[in-house]
SEVEX-330950 format. One record per residue (C-alpha): x, y, z; residue in one letter. Coordinates in steps of 0.5 Angstrom, whole numbers, padded with zeros to 4 digits. Layout:
SITE  east north    up type
SITE     X     Y     Z    A
...
***
This chain:
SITE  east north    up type
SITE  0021  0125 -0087    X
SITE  0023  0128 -0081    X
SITE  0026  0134 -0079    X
SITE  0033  0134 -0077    X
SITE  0032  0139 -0072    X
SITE  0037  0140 -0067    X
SITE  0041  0133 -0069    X
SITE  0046  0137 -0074    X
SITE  0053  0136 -0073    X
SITE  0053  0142 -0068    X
SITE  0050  0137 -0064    X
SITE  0058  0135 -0063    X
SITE  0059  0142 -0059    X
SITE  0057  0138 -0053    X
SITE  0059  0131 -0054    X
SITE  0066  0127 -0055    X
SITE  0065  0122 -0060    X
SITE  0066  0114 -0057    X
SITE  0062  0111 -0062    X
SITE  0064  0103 -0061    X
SITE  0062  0105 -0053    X
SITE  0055  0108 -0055    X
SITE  0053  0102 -0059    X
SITE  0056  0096 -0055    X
SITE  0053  0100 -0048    X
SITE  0046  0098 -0048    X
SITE  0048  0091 -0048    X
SITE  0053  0091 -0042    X
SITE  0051  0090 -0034    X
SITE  0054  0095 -0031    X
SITE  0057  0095 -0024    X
SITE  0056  0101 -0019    X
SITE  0060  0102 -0013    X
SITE  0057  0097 -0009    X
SITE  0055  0093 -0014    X
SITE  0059  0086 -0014    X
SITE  0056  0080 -0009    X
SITE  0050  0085 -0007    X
SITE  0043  0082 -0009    X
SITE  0039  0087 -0007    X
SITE  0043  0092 -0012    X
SITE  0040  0090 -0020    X
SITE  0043  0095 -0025    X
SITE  0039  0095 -0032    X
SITE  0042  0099 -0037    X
SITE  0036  0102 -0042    X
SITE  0037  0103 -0049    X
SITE  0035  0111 -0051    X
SITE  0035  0114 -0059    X
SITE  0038  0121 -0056    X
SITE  0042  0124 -0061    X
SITE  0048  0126 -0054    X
SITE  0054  0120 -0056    X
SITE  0057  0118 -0051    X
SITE  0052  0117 -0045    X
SITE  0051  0110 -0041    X
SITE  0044  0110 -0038    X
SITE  0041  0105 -0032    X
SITE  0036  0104 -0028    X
SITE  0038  0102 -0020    X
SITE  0035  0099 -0016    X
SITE  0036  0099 -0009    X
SITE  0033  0094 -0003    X
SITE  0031  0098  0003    X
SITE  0025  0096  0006    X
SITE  0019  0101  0010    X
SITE  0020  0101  0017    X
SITE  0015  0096  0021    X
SITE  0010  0100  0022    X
SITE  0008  0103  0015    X
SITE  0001  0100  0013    X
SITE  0001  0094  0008    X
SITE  0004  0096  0001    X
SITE  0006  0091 -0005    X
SITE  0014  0088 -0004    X
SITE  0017  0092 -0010    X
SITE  0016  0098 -0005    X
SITE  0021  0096  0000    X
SITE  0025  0098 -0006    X
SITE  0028  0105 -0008    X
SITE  0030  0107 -0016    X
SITE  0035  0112 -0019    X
SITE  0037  0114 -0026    X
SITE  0045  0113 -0027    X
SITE  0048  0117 -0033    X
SITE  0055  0116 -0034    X
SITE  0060  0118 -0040    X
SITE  0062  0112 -0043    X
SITE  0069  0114 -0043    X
SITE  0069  0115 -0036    X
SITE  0070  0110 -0030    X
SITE  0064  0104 -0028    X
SITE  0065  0105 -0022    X
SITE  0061  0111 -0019    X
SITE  0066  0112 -0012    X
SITE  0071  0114 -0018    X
SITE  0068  0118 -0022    X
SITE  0070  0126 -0022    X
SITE  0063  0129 -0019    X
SITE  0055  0126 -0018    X
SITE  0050  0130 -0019    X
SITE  0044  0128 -0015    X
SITE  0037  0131 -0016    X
SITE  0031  0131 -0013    X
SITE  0024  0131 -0018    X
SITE  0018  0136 -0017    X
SITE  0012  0135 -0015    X
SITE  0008  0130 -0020    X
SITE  0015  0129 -0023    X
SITE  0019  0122 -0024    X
SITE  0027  0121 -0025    X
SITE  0026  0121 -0033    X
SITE  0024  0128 -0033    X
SITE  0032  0129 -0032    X
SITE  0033  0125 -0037    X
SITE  0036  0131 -0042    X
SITE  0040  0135 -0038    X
SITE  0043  0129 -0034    X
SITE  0045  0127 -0042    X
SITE  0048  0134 -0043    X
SITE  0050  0135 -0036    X
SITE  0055  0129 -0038    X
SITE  0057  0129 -0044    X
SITE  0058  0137 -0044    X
SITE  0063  0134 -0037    X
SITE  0066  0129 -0042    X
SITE  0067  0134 -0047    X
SITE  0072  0138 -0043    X
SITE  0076  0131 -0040    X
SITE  0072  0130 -0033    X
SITE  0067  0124 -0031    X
SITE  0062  0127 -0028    X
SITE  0054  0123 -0026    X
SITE  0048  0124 -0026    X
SITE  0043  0121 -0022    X
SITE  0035  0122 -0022    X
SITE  0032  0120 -0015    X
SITE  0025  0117 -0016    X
SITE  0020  0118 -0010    X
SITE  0018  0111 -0007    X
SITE  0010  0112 -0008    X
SITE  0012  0112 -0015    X
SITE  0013  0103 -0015    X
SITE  0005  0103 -0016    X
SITE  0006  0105 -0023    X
SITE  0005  0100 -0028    X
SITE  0009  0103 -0034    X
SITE  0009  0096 -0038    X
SITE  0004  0098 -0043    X
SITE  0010  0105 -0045    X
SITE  0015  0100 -0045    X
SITE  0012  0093 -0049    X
SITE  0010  0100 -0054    X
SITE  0017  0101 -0055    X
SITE  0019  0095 -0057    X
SITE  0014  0094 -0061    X
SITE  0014  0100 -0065    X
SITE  0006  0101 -0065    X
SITE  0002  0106 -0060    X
SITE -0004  0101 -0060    X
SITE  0000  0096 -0056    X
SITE  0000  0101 -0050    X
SITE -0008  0103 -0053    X
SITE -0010  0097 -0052    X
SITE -0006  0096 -0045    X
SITE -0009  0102 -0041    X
SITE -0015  0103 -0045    X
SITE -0018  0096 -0047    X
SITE -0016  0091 -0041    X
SITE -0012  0087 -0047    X
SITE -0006  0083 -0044    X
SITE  0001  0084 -0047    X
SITE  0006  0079 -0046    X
SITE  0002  0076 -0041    X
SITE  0001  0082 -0036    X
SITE -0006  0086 -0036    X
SITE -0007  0093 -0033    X
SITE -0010  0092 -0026    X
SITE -0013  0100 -0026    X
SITE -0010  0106 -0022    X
SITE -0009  0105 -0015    X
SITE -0014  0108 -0010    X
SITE -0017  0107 -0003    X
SITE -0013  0102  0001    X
SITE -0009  0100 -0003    X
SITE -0005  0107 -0003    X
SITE -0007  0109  0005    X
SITE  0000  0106  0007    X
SITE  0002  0113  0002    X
SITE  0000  0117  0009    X
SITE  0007  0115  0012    X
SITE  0011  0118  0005    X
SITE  0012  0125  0008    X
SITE  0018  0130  0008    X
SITE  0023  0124  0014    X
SITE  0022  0118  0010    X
SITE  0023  0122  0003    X
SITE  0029  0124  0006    X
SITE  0031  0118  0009    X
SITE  0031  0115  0002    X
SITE  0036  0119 -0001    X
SITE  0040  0119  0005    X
SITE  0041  0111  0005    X
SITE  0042  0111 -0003    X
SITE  0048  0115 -0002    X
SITE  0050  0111  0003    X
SITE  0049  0104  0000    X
SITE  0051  0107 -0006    X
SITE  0058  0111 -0003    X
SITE  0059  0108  0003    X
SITE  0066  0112  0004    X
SITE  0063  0119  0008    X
SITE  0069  0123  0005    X
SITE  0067  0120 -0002    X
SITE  0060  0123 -0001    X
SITE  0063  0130  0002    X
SITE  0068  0131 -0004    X
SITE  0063  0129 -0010    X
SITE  0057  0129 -0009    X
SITE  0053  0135 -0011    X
SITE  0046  0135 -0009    X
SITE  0039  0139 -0012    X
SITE  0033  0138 -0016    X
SITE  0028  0141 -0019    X
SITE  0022  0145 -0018    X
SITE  0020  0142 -0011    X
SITE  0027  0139 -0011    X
SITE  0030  0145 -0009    X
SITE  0026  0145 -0002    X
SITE  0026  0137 -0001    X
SITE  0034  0139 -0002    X
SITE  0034  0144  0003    X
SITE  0031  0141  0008    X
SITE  0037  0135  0006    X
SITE  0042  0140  0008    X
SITE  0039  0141  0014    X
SITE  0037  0136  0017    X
SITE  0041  0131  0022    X
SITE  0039  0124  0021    X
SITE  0040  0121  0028    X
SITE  0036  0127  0031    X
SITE  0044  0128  0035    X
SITE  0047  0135  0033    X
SITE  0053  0133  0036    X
SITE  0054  0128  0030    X
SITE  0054  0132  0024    X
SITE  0058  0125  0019    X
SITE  0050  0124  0019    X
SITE  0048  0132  0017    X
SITE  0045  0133  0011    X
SITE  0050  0138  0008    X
SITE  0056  0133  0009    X
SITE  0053  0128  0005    X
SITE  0054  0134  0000    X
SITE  0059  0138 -0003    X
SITE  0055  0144 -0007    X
SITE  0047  0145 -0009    X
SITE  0043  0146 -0016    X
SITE  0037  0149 -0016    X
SITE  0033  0149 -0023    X
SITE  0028  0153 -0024    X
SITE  0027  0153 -0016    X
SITE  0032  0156 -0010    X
SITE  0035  0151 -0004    X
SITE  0031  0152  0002    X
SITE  0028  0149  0007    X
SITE  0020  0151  0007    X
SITE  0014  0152  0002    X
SITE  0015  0152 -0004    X
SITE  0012  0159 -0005    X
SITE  0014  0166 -0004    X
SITE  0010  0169  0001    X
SITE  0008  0163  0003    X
SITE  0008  0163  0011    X
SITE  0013  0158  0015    X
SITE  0007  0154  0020    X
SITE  0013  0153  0024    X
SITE  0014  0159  0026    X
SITE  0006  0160  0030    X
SITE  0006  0159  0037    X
SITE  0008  0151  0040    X
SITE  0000  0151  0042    X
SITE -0002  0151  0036    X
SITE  0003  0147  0032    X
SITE  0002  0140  0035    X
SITE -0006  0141  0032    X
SITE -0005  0143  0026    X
SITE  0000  0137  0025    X
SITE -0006  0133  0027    X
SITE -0010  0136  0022    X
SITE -0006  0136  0017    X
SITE -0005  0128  0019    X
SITE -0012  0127  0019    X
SITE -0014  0130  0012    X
SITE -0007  0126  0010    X
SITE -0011  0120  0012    X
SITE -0017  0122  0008    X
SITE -0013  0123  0002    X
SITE -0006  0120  0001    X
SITE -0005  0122 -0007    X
SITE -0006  0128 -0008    X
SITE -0010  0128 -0014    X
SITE -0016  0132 -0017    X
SITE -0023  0130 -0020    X
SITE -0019  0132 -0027    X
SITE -0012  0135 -0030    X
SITE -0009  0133 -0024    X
SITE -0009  0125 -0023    X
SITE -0006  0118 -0024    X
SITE -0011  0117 -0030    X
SITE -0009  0123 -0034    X
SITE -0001  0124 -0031    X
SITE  0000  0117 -0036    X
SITE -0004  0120 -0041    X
SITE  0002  0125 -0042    X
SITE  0007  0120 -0042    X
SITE  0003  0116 -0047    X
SITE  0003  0123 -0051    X
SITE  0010  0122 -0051    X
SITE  0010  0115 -0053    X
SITE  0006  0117 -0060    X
SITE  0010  0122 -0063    X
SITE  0016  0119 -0061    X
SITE  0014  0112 -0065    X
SITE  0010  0117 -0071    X
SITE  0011  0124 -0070    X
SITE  0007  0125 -0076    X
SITE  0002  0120 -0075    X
SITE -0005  0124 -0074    X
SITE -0009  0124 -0067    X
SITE -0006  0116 -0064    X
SITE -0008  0119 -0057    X
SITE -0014  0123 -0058    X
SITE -0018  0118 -0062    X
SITE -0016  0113 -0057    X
SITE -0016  0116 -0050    X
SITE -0023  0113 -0046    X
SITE -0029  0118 -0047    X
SITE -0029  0118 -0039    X
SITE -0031  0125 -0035    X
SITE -0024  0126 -0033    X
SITE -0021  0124 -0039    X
SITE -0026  0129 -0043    X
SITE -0026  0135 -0038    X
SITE -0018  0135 -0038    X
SITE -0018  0135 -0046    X
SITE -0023  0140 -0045    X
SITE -0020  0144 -0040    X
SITE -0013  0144 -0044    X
SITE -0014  0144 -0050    X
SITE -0021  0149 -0051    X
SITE -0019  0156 -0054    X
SITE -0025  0160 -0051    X
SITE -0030  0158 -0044    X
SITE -0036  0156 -0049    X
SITE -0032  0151 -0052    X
SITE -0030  0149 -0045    X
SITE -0037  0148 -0042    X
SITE -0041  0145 -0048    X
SITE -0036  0141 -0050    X
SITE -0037  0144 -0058    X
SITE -0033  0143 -0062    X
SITE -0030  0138 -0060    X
SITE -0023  0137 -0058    X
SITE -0022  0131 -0060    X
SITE -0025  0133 -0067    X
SITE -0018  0137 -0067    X
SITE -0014  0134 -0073    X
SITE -0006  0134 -0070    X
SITE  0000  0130 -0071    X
SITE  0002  0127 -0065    X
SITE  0008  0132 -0065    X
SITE  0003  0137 -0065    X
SITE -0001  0134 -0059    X
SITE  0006  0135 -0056    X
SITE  0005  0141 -0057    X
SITE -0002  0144 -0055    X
SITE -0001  0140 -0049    X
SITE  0005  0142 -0047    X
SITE  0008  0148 -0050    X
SITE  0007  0155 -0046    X
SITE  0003  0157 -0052    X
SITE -0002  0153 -0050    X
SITE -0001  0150 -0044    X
SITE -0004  0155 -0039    X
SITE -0001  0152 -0033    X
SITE  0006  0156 -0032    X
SITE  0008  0149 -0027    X
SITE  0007  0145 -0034    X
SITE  0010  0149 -0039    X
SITE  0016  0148 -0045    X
SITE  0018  0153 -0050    X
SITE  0018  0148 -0056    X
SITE  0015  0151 -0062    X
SITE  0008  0153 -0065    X
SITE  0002  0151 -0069    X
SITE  0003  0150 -0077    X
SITE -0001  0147 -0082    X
SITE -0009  0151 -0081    X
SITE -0010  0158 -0078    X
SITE -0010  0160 -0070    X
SITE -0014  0165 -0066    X
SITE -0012  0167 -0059    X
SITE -0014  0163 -0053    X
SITE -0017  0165 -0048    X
SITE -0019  0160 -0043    X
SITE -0019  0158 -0037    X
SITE -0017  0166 -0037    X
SITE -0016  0171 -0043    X
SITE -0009  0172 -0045    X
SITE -0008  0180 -0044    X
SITE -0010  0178 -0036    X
SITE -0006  0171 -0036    X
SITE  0000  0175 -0039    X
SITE -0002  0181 -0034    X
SITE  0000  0176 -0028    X
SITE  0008  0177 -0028    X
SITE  0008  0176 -0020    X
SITE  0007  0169 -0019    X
SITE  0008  0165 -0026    X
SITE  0003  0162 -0025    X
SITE  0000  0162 -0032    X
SITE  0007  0163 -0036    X
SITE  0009  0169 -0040    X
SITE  0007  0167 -0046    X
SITE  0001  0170 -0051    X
SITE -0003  0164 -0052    X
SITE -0006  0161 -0058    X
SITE -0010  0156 -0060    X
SITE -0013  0152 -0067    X
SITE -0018  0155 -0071    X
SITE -0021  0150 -0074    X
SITE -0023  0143 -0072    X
SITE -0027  0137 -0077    X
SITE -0024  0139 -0083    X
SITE -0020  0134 -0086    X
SITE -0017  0138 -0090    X
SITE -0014  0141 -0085    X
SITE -0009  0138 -0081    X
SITE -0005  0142 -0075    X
SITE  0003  0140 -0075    X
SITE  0009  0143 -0071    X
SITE  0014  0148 -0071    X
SITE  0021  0145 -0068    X
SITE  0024  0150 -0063    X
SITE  0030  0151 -0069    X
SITE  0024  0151 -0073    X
SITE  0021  0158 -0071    X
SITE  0022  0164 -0075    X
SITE  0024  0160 -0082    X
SITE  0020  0160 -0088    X
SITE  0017  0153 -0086    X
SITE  0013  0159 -0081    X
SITE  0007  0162 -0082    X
SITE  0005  0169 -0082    X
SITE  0001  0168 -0075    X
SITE  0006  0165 -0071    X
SITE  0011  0172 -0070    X
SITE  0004  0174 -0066    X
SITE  0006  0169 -0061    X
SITE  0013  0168 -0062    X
SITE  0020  0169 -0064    X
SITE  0026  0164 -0064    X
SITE  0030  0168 -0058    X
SITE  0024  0165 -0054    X
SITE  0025  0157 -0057    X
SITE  0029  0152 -0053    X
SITE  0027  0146 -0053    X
SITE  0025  0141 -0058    X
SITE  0019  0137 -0059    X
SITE  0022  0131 -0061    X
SITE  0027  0131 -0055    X
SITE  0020  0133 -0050    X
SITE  0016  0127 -0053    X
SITE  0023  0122 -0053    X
SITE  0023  0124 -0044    X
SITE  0016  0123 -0043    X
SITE  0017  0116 -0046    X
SITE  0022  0112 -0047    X
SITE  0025  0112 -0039    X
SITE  0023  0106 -0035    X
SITE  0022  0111 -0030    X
SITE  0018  0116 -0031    X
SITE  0018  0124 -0033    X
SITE  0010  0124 -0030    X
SITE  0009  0122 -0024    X
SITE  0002  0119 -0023    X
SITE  0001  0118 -0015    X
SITE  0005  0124 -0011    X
SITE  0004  0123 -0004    X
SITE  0000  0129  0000    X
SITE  0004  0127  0007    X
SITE  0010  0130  0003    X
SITE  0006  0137  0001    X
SITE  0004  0137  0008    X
SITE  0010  0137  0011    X
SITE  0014  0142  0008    X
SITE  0012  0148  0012    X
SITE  0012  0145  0018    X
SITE  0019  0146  0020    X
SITE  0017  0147  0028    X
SITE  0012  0142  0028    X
SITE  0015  0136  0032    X
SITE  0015  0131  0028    X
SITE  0020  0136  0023    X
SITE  0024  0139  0029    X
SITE  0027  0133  0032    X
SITE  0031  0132  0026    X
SITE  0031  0140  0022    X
SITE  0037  0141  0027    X
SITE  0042  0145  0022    X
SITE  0040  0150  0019    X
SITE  0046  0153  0016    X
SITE  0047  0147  0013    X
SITE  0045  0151  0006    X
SITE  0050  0157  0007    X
SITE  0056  0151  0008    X
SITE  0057  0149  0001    X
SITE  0057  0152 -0005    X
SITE  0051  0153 -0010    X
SITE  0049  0155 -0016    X
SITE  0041  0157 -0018    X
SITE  0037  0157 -0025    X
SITE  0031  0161 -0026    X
SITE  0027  0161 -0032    X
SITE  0026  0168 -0035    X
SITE  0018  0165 -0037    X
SITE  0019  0161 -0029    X
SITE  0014  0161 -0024    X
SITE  0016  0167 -0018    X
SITE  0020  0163 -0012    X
SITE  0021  0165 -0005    X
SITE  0029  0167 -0004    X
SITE  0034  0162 -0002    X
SITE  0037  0160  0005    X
SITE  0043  0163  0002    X
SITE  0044  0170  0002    X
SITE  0051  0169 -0003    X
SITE  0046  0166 -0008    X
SITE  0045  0170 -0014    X
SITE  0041  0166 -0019    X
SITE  0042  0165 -0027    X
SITE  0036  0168 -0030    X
SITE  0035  0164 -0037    X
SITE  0030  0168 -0042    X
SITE  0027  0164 -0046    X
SITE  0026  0159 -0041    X
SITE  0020  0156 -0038    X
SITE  0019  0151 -0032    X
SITE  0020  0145 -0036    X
SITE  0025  0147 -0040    X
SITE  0031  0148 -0035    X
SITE  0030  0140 -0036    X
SITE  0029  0139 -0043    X
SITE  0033  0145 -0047    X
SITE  0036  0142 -0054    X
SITE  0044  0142 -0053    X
SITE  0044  0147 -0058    X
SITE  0040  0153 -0058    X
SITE  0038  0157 -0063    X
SITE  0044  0163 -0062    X
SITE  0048  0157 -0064    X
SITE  0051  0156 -0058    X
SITE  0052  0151 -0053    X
SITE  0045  0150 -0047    X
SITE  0047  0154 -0041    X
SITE  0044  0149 -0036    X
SITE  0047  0143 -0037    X
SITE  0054  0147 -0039    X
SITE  0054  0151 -0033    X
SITE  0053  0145 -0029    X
SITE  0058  0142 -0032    X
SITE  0063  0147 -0030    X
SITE  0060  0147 -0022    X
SITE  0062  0139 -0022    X
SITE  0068  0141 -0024    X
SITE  0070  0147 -0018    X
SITE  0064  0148 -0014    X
SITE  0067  0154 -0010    X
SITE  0066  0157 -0017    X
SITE  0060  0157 -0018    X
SITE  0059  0155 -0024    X
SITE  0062  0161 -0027    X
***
């Protein structure tokens, strides 16, 4: 039976009622602005089991083809997609609405990684009496992706239909999985570097809201991670390379900026990190070449294991089987292909020492977990030992734990305060592996610190530093058409980033005032990574103890304090006066 979690009537602090509309939205073509007679606009709503009440969401997307000299790519990349929500109160057309917010993803992130705070975002707006949007950009390289096997299990309610697709080669609905691109079919990625990712947000606002004034009056723009530095060269940049122009400058595209768990800046996305652009021009035009030659060599940025395509899918797949059976045991580790990759990632997320990790005894899969608690030991910032991919969502019940110590030992990972890196969080593991008597399952968030608890946990833990719900992570990593991870990021992009006197960058990076001219307001997560500071000096971040990297994206509306979540709440506020600051 499952737990009612944060889907308690408290859940309506945040939301208006509109159940008529909620129930009849999935069934309707909504419009945007430019929708009507425009073939190269398709608009598909997509039906969610969120619990916020009142949100239409859709996938949109855009025909705008590559310049003539990208190298072949397949047809369905000369397009650009987004994720519209919208209060099913408010207007269909997006040029009406009261505010957009507009969000770049970070690295190794798609639109659906917004899909929680964009639905609180809203429904909080809605709730106050404004119609405010939210839009999640999704990158271009991300077209090679073949979600069909998420999407089919979906609707069939059985995780072996997505099994069967990735890992088996079986065909469903008359599709079978053509492998993760690799070599050639992804050299035209070399192009899909800092220019055209910020060409593709521009023209989306512009074919989206044609209307200049429109786009200066309600379009908030921001991101995530690396969002907040791709955001910060957007309101420096000048998109006719002419300064004299400024209609076409980034920050008149845009009436304010939101950093999540990131600062608006137009540089490298690490404090510290130095600005190449700045070195002498003798040597710029080199390192640019270089740069492009390793891009050449590898246009996704990948790694022989934990990060690459095959194990980016792996964690939406991790999504889709606790979101169709939370309390089903171990769907994806019995099925996950025993292939290197795929065992050296399980064995390096997952050991609880060094011994486990290089001999493979006992073995990870051998764990006896739901598929909530996979979730969890995936992603959770007890678990998890990268800071970049951490949630707080919980804690192991159901057997005992041992402090974890690898790939470092937690009194040195917890001693790193300075760059983040590993999280704040003391990070356990479970003790006992092939027992069948045994089975790990999941405390929520609201769940901690409840006699549902066991004895180990307040070692680890505590309910001031849960914030997210497992259900609502592992709903956001599956059910979206476009996706939360992100399996082909392109290393152009990277490259690009701190490169600002180079001379592919500099003929456009022209304004660099363009973050001072408008208002903005930045979270940082108390458990987030470090950040550099931002472009603005009037820029004092809201700290958010509890939160880690992920969570600015997926906090429960709710939170444990009983009160409403500050993210999407506070953004709420900014839509409605950006000059102040969400305060």
């Amino acid at each position: 039976m499952r737990r009612s979690r944060y889907r308690s009537d408290a859940v309506r602090l945040l939301v208006s009622s509109a159940a008529t509309a909620a129930l009849i939205a999935p069934l309707i073509v909504v419009t945007g602005s430019t929708a009507a007679a425009d073939p190269s606009r398709t608009e598909t709503p997509w039906a969610s089991s969120s619990t916020v009440d009142g949100v239409i969401s859709s996938e949109v997307t855009l025909r705008v083809p590559l310049p003539a000299e990208v190298a072949p790519h397949p047809d369905r990349c000369d397009t650009l997609s987004y994720l519209r929500w919208r209060s099913s109160s408010g207007p269909e057309d997006s040029a009406a609405a009261d505010r957009i917010l507009v969000a770049q993803p970070g690295v190794f992130e798609g639109a659906g990684a917004f899909d929680s705070v964009a639905r609180n975002t809203v429904a909080a707006a809605a709730a106050e009496g404004n119609s405010v949007e939210f839009w999640a950009l999704d990158r271009r390289s991300n077209c090679l992706e073949d979600h069909h096997g998420v999407q089919a299990a979906l609707k069939t309610r059985d995780f072996d239909t997505a099994a069967n697709y990735y890992f088996s080669g079986e065909e469903v609905d008359g599709r079978t999985f053509a492998g993760y691109a690799d070599g050639p079919d992804t050299r035209w990625l070399e192009s899909q570097g800092l220019e055209q990712t910020l060409r593709d947000q521009y023209d989306i606002l512009r074919l989206e809201l044609p209307d200049p004034r429109t786009r200066k009056d309600k379009v908030l723009c921001g991101g995530h991670s690396l969002g907040g530095f791709l955001t910060g060269y957007f309101a420096e940049w000048d998109f006719d390379g002419n300064a004299a122009t400024t209609d076409d400058a980034g920050y008149n595209q845009c009436s304010g900026y939101f950093a999540l768990d990131t600062v608006i800046k137009a540089g490298l996305p690490a404090a510290g990190a130095p600005d190449l652009g700045a070195l002498p021009p003798f040597l710029t035009g080199p390192l640019e070449q270089a740069s492009l030659a390793l891009d050449s060599a590898y246009p996704v940025l990948r790694l022989p294991a934990v990060i690459n395509p095959e194990t980016t899918n792996l964690l939406a797949l991790a999504g889709l089987a606790a979101t169709l059976d939370p309390d089903g045991v171990n769907a994806l580790l019995d099925r996950a292909p025993k292939n290197t990759n795929i065992d050296l990632t399980l064995r390096t997320l997952l050991s609880k020492d060094a011994a486990m990790a290089v001999t493979g005894s006992p073995d990870v899969r051998n764990l006896r977990a739901t598929n909530e608690a996979t979730v969890g030991a995936l992603l959770d910032d007890n678990s998890q030992p990268l800071g970049f991919l951490q949630s707080s969502m919980g804690f192991f019940t159901g057997g005992p734990v041992v402090d974890k110590s690898f790939p470092l030992p937690s009194q040195i990972a917890l001693g790193d305060t300075g760059s983040g890196a590993f999280g704040d969080a003391h990070k356990a593991s479970p003790a006992v592996y092939g027992n069948p008597d045994v089975t790990y399952r999941w405390l929520d968030y609201d769940e901690v610190g409840t006699a549902a608890s066991l004895p180990d946990e307040g070692s680890y833990t505590n309910r001031d530093s849960e914030v997210s719900s497992v259900a609502e992570v592992a709903r956001s990593l599956s059910e979206p058409p476009l996706d939360f991870t992100e399996w082909y990021f392109p290393s152009r992009l990277n490259l690009d980033l701190g490169q600002a006197g180079a001379p592919s960058i500099a003929e456009n990076h022209l304004h660099l005032d363009g973050v001072n001219r408008n208002p903005i307001v930045t979270f940082h997560g108390g458990g987030g990574i470090a950040l550099p500071e931002s472009n603005n000096p009037a820029d004092v971040p809201i700290v958010l103890p509890g939160y880690n990297h992920i969570d600015v994206l997926t906090a429960a509306p709710v939170q444990n304090n009983g009160r409403p979540e500050v993210v999407s709440t506070t953004l709420a506020r900014f839509a409605a006066n950006p000059s102040a600051g969400g305060r």
